[in-house]
C-alpha positions in Angstrom: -141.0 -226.1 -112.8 -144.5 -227.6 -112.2 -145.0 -229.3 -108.5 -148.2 -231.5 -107.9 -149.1 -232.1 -104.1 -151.5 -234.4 -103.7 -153.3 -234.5 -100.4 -155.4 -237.1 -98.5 -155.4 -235.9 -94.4 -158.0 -235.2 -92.8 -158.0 -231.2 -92.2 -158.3 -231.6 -88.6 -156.5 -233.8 -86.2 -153.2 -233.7 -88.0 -150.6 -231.5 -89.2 -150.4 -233.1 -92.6 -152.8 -231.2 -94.7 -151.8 -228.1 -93.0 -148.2 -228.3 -93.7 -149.0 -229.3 -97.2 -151.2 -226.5 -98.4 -147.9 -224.7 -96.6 -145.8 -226.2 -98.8 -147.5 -225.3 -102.1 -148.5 -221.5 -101.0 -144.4 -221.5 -100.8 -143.2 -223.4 -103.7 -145.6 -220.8 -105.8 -144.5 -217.6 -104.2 -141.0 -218.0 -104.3 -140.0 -218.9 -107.5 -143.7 -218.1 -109.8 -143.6 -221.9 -110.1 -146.8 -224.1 -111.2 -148.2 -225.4 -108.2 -151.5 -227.7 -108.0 -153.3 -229.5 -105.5 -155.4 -232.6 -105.7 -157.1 -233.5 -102.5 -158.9 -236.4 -101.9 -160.9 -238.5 -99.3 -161.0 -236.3 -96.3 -158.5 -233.6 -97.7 -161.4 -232.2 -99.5 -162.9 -230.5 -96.7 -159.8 -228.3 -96.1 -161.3 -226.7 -99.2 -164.7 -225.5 -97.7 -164.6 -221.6 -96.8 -164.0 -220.6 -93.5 -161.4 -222.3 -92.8 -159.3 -221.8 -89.9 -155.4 -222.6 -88.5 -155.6 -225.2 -85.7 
């Protein structure tokens, strides 16, 4: 099965982004499924390196 999670959070100041990239880091281990992401607006700067959990 293929999922598509499309995001558009802000990566800080709400659990949404968070809980999404969650989401499809789970979908993809457990069953080997297709998983991809599309962030947009602020979402795009959970993608910068270094990163961290709130």
């Amino acid at each position: 099965m293929s999922y598509l999670v499309i995001l558009n959070e802000p990566p800080y100041g709400s659990e949404r982004t968070y809980n999404g990239l969650c989401l499809a880091h789970s979908l993809a281990r457990s069953n080997g499924d297709e998983v991809r992401e599309f962030l947009m607006g602020d979402a795009v700067a959970a993608a910068v390196a270094g990163q961290s959990e709130i």
